[in-house]
MARRO-973997 format. One record per residue (C-alpha): residue in three letters; x, y, z; residue number from 0. Coordinates in steps of 0.1 Angstrom, whole numbers, plus 2048, in hexadecimal, padded with zeros to 3 digits. Example, Ala and Ser with C-alpha at 12.3 -4.5 7.8 and 13.67 -1.06 7.14 Angstrom:
<drenlos>
res=ala&xx=87B&yy=7D3&zz=84E&n=0;
res=ser&xx=889&yy=7F5&zz=847&n=1;
</drenlos>
This chain:
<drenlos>
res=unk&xx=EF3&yy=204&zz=C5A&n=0;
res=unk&xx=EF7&yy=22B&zz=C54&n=1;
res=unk&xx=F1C&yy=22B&zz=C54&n=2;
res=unk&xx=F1B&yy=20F&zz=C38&n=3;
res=unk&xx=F02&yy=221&zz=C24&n=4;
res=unk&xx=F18&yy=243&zz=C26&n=5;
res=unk&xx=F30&yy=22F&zz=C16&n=6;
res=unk&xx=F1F&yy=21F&zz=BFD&n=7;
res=unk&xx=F00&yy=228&zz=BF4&n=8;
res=unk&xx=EF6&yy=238&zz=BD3&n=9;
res=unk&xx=EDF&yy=249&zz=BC0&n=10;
res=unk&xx=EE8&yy=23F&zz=BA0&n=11;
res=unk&xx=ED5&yy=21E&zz=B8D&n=12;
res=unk&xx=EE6&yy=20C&zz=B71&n=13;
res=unk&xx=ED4&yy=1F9&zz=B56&n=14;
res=unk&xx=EEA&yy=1D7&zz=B54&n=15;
res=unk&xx=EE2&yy=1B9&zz=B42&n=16;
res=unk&xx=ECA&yy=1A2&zz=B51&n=17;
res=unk&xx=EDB&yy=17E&zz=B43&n=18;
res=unk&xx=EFE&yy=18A&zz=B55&n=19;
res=unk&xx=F0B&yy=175&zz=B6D&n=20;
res=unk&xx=F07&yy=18C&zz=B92&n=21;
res=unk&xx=F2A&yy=190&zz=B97&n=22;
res=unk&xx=F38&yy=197&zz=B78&n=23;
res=unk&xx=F17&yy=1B2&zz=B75&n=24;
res=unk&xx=F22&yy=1BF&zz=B96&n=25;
res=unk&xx=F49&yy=1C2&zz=B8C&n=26;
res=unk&xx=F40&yy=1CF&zz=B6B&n=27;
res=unk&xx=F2D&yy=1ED&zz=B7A&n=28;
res=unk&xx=F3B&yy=1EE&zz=B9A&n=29;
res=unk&xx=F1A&yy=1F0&zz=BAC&n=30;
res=unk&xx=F04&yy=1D8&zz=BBF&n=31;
res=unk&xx=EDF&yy=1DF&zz=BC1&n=32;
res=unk&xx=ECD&yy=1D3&zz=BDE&n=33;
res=unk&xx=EAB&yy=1D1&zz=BDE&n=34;
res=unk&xx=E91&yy=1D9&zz=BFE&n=35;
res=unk&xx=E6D&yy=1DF&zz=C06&n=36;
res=unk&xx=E5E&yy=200&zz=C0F&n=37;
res=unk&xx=E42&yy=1F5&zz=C26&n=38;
res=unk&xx=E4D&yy=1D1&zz=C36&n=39;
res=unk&xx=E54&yy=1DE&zz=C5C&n=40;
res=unk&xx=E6A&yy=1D3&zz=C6B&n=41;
res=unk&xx=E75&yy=1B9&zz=C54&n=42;
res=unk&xx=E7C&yy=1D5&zz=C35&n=43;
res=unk&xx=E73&yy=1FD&zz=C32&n=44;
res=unk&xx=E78&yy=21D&zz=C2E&n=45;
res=unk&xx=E84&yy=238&zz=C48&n=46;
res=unk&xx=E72&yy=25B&zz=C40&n=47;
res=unk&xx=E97&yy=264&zz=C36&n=48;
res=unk&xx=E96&yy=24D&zz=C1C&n=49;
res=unk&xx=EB2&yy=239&zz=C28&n=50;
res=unk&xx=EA6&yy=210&zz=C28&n=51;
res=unk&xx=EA1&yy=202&zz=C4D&n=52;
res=unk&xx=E96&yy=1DE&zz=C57&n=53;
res=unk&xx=EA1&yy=1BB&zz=C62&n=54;
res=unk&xx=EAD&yy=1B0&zz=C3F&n=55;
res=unk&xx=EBD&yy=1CE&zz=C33&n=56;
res=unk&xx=ED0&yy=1CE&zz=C51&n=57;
res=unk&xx=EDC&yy=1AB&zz=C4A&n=58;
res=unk&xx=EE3&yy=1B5&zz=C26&n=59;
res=unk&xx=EFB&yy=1CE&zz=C2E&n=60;
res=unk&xx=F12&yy=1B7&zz=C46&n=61;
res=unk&xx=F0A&yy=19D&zz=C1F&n=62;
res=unk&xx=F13&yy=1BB&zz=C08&n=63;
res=unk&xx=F35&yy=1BE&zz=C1D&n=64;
res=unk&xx=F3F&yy=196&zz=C18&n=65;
res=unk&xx=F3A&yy=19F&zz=BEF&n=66;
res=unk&xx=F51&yy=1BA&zz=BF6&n=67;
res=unk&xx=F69&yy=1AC&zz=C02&n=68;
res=unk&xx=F68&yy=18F&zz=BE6&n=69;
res=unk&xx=F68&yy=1A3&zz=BCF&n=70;
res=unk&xx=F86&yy=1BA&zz=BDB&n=71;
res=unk&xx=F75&yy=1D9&zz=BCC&n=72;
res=unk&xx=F78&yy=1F7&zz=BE3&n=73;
res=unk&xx=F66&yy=20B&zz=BCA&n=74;
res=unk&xx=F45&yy=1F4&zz=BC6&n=75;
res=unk&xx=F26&yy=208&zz=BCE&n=76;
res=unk&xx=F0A&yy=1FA&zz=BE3&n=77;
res=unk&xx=EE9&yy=206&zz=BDA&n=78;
res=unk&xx=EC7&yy=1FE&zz=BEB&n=79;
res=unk&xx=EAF&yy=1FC&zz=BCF&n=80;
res=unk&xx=E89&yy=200&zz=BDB&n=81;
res=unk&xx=E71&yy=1E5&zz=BD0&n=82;
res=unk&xx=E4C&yy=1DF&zz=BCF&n=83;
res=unk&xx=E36&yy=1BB&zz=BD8&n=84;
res=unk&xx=E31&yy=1B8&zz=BB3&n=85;
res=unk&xx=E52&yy=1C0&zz=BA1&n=86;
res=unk&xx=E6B&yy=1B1&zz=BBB&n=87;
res=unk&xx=E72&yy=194&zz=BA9&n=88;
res=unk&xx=E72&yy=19C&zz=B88&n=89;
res=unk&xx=E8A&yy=1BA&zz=B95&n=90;
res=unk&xx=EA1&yy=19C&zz=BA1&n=91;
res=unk&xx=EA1&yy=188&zz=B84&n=92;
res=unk&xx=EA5&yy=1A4&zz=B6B&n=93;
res=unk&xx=EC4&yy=1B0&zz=B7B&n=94;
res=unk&xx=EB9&yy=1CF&zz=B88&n=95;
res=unk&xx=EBE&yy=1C0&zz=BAC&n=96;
res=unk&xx=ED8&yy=1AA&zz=BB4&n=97;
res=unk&xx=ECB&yy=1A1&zz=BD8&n=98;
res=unk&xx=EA6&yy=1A7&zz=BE3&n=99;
res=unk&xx=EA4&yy=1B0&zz=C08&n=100;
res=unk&xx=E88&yy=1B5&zz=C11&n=101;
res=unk&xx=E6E&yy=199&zz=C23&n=102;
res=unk&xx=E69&yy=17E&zz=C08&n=103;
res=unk&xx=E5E&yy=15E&zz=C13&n=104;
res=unk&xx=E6C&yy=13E&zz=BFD&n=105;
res=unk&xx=E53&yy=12D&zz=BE8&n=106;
res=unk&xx=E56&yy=115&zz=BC9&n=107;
res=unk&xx=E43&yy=12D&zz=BB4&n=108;
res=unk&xx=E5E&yy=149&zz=BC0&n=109;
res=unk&xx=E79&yy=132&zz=BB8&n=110;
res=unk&xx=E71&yy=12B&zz=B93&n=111;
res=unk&xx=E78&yy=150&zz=B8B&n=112;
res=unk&xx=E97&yy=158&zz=BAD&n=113;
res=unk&xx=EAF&yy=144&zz=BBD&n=114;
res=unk&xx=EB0&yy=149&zz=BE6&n=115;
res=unk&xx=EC8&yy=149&zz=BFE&n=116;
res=unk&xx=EC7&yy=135&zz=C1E&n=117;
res=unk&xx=EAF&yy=13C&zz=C37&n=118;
res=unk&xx=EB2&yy=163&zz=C44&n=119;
res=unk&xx=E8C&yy=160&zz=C59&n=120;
res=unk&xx=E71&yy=148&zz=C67&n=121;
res=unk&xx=E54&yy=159&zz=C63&n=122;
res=unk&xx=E2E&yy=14F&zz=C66&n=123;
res=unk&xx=E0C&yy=15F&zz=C5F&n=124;
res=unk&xx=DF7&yy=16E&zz=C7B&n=125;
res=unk&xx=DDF&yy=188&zz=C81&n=126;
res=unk&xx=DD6&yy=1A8&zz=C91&n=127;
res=unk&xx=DB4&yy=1AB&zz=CA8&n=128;
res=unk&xx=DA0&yy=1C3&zz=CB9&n=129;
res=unk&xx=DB0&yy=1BF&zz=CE3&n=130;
res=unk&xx=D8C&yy=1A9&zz=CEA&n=131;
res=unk&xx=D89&yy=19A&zz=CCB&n=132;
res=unk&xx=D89&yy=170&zz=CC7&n=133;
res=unk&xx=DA9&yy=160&zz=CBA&n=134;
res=unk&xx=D96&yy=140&zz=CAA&n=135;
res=unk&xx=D98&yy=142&zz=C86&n=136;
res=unk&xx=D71&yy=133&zz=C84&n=137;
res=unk&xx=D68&yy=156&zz=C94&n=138;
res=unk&xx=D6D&yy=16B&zz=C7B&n=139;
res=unk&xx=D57&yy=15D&zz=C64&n=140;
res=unk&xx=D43&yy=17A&zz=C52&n=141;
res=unk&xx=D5B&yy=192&zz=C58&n=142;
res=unk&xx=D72&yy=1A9&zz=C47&n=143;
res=unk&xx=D95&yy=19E&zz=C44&n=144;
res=unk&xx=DB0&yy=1B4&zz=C39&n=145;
res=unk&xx=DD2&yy=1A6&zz=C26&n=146;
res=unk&xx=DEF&yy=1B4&zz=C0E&n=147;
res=unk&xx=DE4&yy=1AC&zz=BEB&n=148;
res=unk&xx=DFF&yy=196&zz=BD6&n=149;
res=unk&xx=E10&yy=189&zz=BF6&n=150;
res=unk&xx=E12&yy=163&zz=BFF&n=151;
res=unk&xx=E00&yy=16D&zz=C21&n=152;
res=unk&xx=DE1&yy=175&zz=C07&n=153;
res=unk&xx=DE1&yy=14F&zz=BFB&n=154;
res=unk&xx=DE7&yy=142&zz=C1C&n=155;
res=unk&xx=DC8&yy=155&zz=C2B&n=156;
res=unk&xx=DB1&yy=148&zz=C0F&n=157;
res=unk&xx=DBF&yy=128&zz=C13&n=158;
res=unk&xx=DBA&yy=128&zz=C37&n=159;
res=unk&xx=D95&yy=133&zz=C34&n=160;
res=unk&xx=D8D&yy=119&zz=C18&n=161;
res=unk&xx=D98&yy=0FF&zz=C32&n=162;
res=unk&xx=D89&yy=10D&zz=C4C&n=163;
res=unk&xx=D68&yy=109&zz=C39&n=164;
res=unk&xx=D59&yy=12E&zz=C3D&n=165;
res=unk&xx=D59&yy=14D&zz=C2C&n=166;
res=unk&xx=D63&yy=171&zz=C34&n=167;
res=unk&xx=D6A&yy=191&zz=C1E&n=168;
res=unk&xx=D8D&yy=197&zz=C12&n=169;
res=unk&xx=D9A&yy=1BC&zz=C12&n=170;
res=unk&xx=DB7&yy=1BD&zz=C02&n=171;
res=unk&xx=DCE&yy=1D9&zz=C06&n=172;
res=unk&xx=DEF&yy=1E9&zz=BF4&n=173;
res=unk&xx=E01&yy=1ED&zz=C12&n=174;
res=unk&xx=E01&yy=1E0&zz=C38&n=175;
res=unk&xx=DFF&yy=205&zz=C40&n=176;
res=unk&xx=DD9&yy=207&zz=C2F&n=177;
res=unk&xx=DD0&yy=1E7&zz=C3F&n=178;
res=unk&xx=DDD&yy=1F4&zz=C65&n=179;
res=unk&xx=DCA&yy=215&zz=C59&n=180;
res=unk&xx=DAB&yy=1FE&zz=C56&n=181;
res=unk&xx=DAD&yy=1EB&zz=C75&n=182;
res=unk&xx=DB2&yy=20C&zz=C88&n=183;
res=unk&xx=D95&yy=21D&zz=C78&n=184;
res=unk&xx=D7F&yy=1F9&zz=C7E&n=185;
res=unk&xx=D7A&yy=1F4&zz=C5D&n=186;
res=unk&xx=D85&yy=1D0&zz=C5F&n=187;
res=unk&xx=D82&yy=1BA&zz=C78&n=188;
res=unk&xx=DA7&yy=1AB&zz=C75&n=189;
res=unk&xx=DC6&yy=1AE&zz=C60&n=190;
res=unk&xx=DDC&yy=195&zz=C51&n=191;
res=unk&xx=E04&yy=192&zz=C4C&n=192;
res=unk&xx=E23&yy=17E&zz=C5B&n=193;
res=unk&xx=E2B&yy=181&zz=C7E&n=194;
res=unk&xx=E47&yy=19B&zz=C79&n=195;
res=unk&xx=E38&yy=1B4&zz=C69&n=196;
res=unk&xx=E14&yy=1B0&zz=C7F&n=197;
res=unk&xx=E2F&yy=1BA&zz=C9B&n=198;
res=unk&xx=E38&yy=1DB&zz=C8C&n=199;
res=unk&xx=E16&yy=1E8&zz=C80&n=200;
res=unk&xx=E0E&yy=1E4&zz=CA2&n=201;
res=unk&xx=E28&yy=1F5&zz=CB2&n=202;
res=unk&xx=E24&yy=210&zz=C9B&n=203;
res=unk&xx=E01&yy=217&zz=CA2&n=204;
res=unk&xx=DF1&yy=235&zz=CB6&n=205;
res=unk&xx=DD6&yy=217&zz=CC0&n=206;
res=unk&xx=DEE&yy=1FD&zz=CCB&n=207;
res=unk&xx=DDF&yy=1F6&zz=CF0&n=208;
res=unk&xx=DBF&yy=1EF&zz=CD5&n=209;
res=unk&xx=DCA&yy=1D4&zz=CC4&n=210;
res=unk&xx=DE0&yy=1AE&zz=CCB&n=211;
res=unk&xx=DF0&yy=199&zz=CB5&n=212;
res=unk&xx=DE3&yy=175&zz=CB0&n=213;
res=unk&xx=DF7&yy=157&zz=CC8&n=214;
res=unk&xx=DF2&yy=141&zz=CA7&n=215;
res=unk&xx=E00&yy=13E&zz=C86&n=216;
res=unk&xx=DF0&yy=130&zz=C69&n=217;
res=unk&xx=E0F&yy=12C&zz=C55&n=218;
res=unk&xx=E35&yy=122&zz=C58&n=219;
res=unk&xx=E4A&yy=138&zz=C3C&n=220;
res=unk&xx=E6F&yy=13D&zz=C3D&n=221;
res=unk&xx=E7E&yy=15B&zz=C2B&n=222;
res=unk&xx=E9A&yy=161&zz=C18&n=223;
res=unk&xx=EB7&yy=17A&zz=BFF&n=224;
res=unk&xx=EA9&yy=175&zz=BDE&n=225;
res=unk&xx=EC0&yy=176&zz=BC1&n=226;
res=unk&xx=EC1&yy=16A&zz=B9A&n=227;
res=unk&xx=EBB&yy=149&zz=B92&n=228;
res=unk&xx=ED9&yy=12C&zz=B8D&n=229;
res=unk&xx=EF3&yy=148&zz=B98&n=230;
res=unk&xx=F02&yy=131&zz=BB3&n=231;
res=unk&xx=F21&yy=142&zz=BB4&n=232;
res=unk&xx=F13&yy=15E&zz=BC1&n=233;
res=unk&xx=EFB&yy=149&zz=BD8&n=234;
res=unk&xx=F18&yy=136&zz=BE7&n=235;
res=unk&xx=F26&yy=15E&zz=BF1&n=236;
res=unk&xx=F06&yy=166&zz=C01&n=237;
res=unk&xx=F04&yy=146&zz=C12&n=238;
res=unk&xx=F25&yy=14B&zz=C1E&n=239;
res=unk&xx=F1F&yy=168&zz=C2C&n=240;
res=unk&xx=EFB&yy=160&zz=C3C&n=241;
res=unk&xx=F0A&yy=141&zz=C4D&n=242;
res=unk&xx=F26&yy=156&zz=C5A&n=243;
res=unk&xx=F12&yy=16F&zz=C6B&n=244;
res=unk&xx=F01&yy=150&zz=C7C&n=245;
res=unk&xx=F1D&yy=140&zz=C85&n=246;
res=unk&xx=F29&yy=161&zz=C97&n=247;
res=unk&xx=F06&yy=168&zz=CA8&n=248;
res=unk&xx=F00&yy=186&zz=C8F&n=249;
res=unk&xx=EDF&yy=17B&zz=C83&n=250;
res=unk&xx=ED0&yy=17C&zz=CAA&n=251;
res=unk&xx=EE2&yy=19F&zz=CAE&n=252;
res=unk&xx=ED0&yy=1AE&zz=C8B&n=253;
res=unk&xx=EAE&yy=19F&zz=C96&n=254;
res=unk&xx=EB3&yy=1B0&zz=CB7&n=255;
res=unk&xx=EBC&yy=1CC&zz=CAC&n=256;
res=unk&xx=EA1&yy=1D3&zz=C8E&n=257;
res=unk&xx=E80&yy=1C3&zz=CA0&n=258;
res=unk&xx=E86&yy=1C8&zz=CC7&n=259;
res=unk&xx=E64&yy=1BB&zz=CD6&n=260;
res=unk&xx=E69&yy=198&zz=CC0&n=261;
res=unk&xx=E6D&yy=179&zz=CD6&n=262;
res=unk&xx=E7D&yy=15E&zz=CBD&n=263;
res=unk&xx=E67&yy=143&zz=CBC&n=264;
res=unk&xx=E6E&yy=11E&zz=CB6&n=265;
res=unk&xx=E72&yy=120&zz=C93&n=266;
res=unk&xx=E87&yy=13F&zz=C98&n=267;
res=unk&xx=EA1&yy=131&zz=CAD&n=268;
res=unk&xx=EA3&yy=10F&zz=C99&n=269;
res=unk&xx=EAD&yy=123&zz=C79&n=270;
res=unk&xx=EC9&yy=130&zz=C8D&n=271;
res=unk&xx=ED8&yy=10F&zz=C98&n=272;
res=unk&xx=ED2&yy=100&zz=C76&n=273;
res=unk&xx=EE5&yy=11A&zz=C5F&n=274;
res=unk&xx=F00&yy=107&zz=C4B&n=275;
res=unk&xx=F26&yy=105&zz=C5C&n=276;
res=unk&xx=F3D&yy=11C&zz=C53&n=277;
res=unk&xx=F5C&yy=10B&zz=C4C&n=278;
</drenlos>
């Protein structure tokens, strides 16, 4: 990803005009923004060099080469734009991002402001426990439960616990780094988030023997590039490129590369048989 990035990347952001169609914006000012997440490891963050790491900007830069090569513009810039939880969206359907990559699940109420590519992740909410604690979501009644606030693993967990019929306190947090820093200090008795990024906290962690990751999910949530809305000219190129990096084995290679200790589950390895044909 470095040598790419050399090339490429940046520091420069354009104002362009938000109702342009993506590639015309992109050819006008011969620069494509990509946008990722600081603090979603290992699915989208930040190296302390400031240089973007993670499963799906990885896969965005073997993307970002299929537009350049469509677009036969040896001069385009590629720059990864950084992105909050809140503003992502609005950051894609403004125009200041062409192509959110960072971990963004696919929802209906998603889609009625971005568009989304096919499939990039199978994902699924878990949760992280104390080494001796009990995995049956009944048990944690009465306790503290820690989540990212404005993420759709927040509605799942208060949807789970209104049909589980009990009640716990919510802590929510503005990063998963405050909410690992509050399971290692035992200030809450479990945290919340999707599989993938459960994985890295952990393996980030000076307490790691402490902790384990939940066998079950509570929810099924595939992930995706997000992009402006009704642009399906550019959606088709992303597609394109997505379904070509399947079609060569890419994806498995990227995944293996940027999360190591993940063991693709069913779900996983369906979404890479199923990937459109490339023709």
């Amino acid at each position: 990803m470095r040598s790419f990035l050399t090339a490429f990347l940046t520091v420069v952001a354009l104002a362009v005009p938000a109702g342009a169609q993506t590639l015309e914006r992109i050819k006008e000012t011969k620069q494509l923004n990509l946008g990722y997440r600081l603090d979603a490891a290992p699915m989208s963050y930040q190296l302390e060099s400031g240089e973007p790491a993670g499963y799906t900007p990885l896969v965005c830069v073997r993307v970002a080469q299929e537009i350049v090569n469509h677009l036969k513009m040896d001069d385009l810039q590629v720059q990864f734009v950084p992105v909050g939880v809140q503003d992502r969206f609005e950051k894609v359907a403004n125009g200041e991002v062409d192509l959110h990559c960072g971990a963004a699940t696919i929802t209906l109420e998603r889609r009625a402001l971005v568009d989304f590519s096919i499939p990039t992740f199978v994902d699924g909410t878990a949760l992280i426990l104390p080494v001796a604690a009990s995995e049956q979501l009944g048990d944690l009644a009465g306790k503290k439960l820690g989540v990212r606030r404005d993420t759709t693993t927040e509605t799942a967990l208060v949807n789970s616990l209104k049909l589980a019929g009990f009640e716990a306190e919510l802590v929510r947090f503005s990063s998963h780094g405050d909410g690992m820093q509050a399971m290692e200090n035992a200030e809450i008795d479990a945290y919340f988030a999707d599989q993938s990024i459960l994985v890295g906290l952990i393996a980030k962690s000076a307490k790691a023997k402490d902790f384990k990751m939940s066998t079950e999910i509570l929810t099924v949530e595939k992930q995706g590039l997000a992009m402006a809305r009704g642009d399906t000219e550019f959606r088709l190129i992303v597609d394109r490129a997505l379904s070509s990096l399947y079609a060569k084995g890419e994806m498995q290679k990227v995944m293996a590369e940027a999360i190591p200790n993940l063991q693709p589950g069913l779900a996983l390895r369906a979404m890479f048989l199923l990937a459109p044909i490339v023709e």
